[in-house]
PAMINU-34080 format. One record per residue (C-alpha): x, y, z; residue in one letter. Coordinates in steps of 0.001 Angstrom, whole numbers, plus 500000, padded with zeros to 6 digits. Layout:
N
XYZA/...
This chain:
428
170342521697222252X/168876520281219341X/165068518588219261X/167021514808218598X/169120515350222089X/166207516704223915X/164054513525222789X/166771511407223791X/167382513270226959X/163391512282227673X/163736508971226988X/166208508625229355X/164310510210232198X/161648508295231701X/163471505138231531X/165238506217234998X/162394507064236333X/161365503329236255X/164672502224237139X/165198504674240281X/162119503036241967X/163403499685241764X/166948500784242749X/166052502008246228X/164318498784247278X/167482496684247991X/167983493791249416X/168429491848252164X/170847494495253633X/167982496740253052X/165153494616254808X/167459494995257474X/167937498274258242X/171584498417256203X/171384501065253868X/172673499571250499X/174614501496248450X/175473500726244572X/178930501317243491X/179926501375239954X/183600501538239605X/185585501866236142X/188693499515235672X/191814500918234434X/194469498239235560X/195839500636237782X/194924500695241458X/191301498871240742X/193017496492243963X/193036499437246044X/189466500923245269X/188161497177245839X/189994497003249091X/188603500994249941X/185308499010249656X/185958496615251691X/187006499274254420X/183941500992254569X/181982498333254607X/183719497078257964X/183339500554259471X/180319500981258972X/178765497760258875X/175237497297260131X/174748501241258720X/176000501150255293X/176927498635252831X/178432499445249201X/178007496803246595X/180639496926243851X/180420496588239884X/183446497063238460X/183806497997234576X/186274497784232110X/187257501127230639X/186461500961227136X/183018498759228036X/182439501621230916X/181880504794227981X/179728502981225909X/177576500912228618X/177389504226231188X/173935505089230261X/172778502224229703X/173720501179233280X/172223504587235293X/168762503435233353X/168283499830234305X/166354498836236981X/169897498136239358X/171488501856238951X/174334502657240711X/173511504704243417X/177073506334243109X/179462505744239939X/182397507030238048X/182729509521235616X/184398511608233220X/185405515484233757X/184561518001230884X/181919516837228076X/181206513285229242X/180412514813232662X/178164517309230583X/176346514673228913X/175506513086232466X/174424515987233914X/172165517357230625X/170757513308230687X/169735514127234416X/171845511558236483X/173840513638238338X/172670515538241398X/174116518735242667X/176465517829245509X/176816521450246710X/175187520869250221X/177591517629250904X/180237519512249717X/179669522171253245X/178438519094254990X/181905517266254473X/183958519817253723X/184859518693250400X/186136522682249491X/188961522720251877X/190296519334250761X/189798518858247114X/191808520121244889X/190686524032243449X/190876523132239917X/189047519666240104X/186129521774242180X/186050524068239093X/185861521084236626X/183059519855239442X/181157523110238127X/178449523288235601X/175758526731235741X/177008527449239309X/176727523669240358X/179376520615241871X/178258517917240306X/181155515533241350X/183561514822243353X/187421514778241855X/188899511837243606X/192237511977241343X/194104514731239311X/196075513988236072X/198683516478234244X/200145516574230731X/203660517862230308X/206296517621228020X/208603514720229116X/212131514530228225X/215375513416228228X/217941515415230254X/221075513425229174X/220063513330225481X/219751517951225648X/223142518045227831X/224386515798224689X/223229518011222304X/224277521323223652X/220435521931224327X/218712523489227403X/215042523546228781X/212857525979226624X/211166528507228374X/209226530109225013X/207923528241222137X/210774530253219606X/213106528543222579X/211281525444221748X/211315525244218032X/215575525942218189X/215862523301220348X/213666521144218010X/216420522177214933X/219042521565217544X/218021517974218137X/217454516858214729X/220600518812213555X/222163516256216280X/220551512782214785X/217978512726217604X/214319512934216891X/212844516055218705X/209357514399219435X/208479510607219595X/204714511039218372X/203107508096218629X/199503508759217140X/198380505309215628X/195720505149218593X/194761508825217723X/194700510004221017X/198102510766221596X/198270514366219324X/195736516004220574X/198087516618223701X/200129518172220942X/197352520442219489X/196084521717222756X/199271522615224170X/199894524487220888X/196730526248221137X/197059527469224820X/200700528145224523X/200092530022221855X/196976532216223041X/196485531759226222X/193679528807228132X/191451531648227916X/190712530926224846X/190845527682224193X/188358527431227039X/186041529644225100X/186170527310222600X/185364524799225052X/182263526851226229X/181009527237222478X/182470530868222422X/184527530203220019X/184721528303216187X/186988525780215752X/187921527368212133X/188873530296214261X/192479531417213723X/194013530352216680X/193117526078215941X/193911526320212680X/196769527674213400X/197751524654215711X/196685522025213290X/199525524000211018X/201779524141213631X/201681520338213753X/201818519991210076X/204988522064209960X/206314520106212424X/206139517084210462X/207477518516207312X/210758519565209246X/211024516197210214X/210820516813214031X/208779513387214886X/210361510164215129X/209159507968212311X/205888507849210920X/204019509088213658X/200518507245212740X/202026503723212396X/203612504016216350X/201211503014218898X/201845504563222299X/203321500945224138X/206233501625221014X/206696504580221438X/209107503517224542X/211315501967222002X/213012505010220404X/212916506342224168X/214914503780225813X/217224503558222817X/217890507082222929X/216464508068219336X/213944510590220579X/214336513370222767X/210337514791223939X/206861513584224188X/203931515574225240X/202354513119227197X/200023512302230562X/201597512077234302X/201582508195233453X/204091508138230806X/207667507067233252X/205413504708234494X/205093503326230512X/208899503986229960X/209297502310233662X/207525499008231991X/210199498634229281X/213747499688231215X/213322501412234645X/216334503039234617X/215295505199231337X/212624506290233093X/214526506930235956X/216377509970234267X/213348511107233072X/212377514794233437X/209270517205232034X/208753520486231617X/206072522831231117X/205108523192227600X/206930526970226825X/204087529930226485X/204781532507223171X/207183535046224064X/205410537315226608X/202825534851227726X/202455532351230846X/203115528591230519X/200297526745231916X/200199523527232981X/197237521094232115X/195639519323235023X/192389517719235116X/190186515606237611X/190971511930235739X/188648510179238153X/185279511296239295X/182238510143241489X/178937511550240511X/175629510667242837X/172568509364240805X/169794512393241226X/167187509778240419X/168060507671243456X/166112508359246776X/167056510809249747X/168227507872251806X/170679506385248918X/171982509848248188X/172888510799251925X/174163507170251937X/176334507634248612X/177725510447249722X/179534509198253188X/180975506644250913X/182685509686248578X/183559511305252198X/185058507652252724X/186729507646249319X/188202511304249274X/189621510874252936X/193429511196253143X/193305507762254129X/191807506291251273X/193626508641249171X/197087507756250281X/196315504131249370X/194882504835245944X/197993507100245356X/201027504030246575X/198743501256244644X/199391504047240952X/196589505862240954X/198126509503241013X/197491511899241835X/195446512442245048X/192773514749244257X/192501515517248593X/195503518196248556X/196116516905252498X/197996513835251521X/201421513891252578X/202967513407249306X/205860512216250854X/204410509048252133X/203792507707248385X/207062506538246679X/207008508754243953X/210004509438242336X/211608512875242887X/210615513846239393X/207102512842240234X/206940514070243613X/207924517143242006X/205164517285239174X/203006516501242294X/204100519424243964X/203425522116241205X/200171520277240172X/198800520560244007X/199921524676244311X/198154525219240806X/195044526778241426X/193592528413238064X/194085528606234695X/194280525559233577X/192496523313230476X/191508519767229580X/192297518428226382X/190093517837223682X/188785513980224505X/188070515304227740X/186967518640227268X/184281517980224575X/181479515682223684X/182334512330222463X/180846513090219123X/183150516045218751X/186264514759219753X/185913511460218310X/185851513531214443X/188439515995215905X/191037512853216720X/189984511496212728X/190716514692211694X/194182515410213512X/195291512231212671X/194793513085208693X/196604516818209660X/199391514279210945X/199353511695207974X/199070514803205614X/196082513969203884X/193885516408205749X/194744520419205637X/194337522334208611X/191296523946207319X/189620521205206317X/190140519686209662X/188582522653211459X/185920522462208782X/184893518872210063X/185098519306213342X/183081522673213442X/180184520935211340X/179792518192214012X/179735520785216830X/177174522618214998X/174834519709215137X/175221519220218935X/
């Protein structure tokens, strides 16, 4: 850690220090023997109905006991006002969070407690999902609770491979023919659509663990490894050879992600490595495209296992600076929130997928390609990854998106890309 973080880490405590007395006075629910309980809650436009109304539930079931007061947070406002918001004098008592290196940054800034002992008190172990407990885990501590699981595949287009003579890959050589296949055909292989910057590094940490393994791109997650190591270079090439064989639709930098379901519904691209939520995009723009849709798992090197990537997407961390009382308090609402009950209605309102693997998947809708993606993500117990935004601090991934986005423009080699990057994680 270096001497500026551990200042700043400091000045935060002491800050929240001030701030955690004044939380746990309350109000007038407090003065009369209601336990308040602060709630901050990120927006996404997806479900935030649904987590309201969960409120609202609890609230009624436990009224003259409990009573949760919402603030609700637009995403983009919600990672840069976080902090700021655990150290003013009206902290949440329990709020959202990020998985991976935002969760880190929490934690090290000493907001989260340990939620170990309301884990056996609730039984939180036997109903979360295994990989979103091992995401929960930082030096042999659960320091959230995963209250829905996200997955990145490769989606694509079955009628567009029977077309073309191609089948479903099951190595990456299998992958790259298909790839020739496609554009030998007139289809793009991959829509890429990177103008937000976000959207390759699905790309690049596929190609990493698909290539070697998640056990070491995990390493590299856990600083035992160097991003100019062979293995992430050799991804950034692997992308860069991509693009000079012409495999991505267009120029992928000038697509934004909304068009990229332009060259999908018109048939003109064939893949995209993409989140669990990309039918639903496709879905916005011609339902019956998405309809046909279909994914895969991104194809291992000959001899290796094809993992797929699934990650706790929404969180609920307890404020460690807020009394006994509010803790306990904070953490029947998670129990509340990570019910099946409350699950199953965050799932039907979008918000997929259920991080409590005793929801009857059945009961949400889902399409039987989703259901299905559902299915495999839920009997996935280990070995698994999060990308790079998620995975890392903001600092780092924020220079590694710059950077892959120059790899993809081609004014940025693959070394000098891991070059960047590695000089910003050596000054974390």
């Amino acid at each position: 850690m270096t001497a500026n973080k551990r200042l700043r880490i400091a000045a935060l405590a002491v800050t929240l220090t001030v701030g955690a007395s004044l939380t746990a006075c309350g109000g007038e629910a407090e003065s009369s023997g209601v336990t308040e309980i602060r709630y901050s809650a990120r927006l996404t436009g997806v479900g935030d109905d649904a987590d309201a109304a969960i409120v609202e539930a609890f609230n009624k079931k436990f009224e003259g006991r409990y009573r949760v007061t919402r603030t609700a947070i637009d995403d983009e406002t919600y990672k840069t006002k976080q902090i700021t918001q655990l150290t003013g004098g009206d902290a949440p008592d329990v709020f959202y969070a990020w998985a991976g290196g935002r969760a880190k940054d929490v934690i090290d800034a000493g907001f989260a407690a340990p939620l170990d002992g309301y884990y056996e008190q609730y039984g939180w172990t036997k109903r979360l999902n295994a990989l979103g407990q091992t995401q929960a885990t930082f030096d042999g501590k659960k320091y959230f609770a995963p209250t829905m699981m996200s997955s990145s595949a490769i989606w694509y287009q079955p009628g567009i491979f029977a077309q073309k003579g191609v089948t479903v890959p099951k190595t990456m050589p299998e992958l790259e023919a298909a790839a020739a296949r496609l554009k030998a055909g007139g289809v793009a292989p991959f829509i890429l659509s990177n103008k937000e910057k976000w959207e390759a590094q699905f790309y690049w940490t596929q190609l990493v663990v698909a290539e070697n393994g998640p056990a070491v791109y995990n390493d590299l997650v856990a600083g035992k490894g160097r991003w100019t190591d062979a293995p992430f270079v050799a991804a950034w090439q692997k992308l860069a050879d991509w693009n000079a064989a012409g495999y991505y639709y267009g120029s992928p930098n000038s697509i934004g992600y909304a068009d990229s379901t332009i060259p999908w519904v018109k048939g003109e691209g064939a893949m995209n490595v993409q989140g669990n939520w990309y039918p639903s995009t496709i879905a916005g723009s011609d339902k019956a495209a998405a309809d046909k849709m279909d994914y895969f798992v991104f194809p291992a090197a000959v001899g290796k296992q094809s993992t797929l990537e699934i990650y706790a997407e929404n969180t609920l961390m307890i404020n460690a600076k807020s009394d006994q009382r509010h803790r306990d308090a904070a953490a029947a609402f998670v129990d509340y929130y990570v019910a099946a009950e409350a699950q199953t209605t965050l799932g039907k309102a979008g918000r997929l997928f259920p991080a409590n693997v005793e929801v009857d998947l059945t009961t949400l809708d889902l399409s039987k390609v989703m259901l299905k993606l559902a299915e495999a993500m839920k009997s996935q117990t280990s070995d698994s990854f999060l990308h790079v935004d998620l995975a890392f601090t903001a600092e780092v991934a924020n220079e590694f998106l710059d950077a892959t986005q120059g790899v993809v423009n081609k004014t940025v080699t693959p070394a000098e890309a891991a070059k960047r990057v590695q000089a910003v994680a050596d000054r974390q």
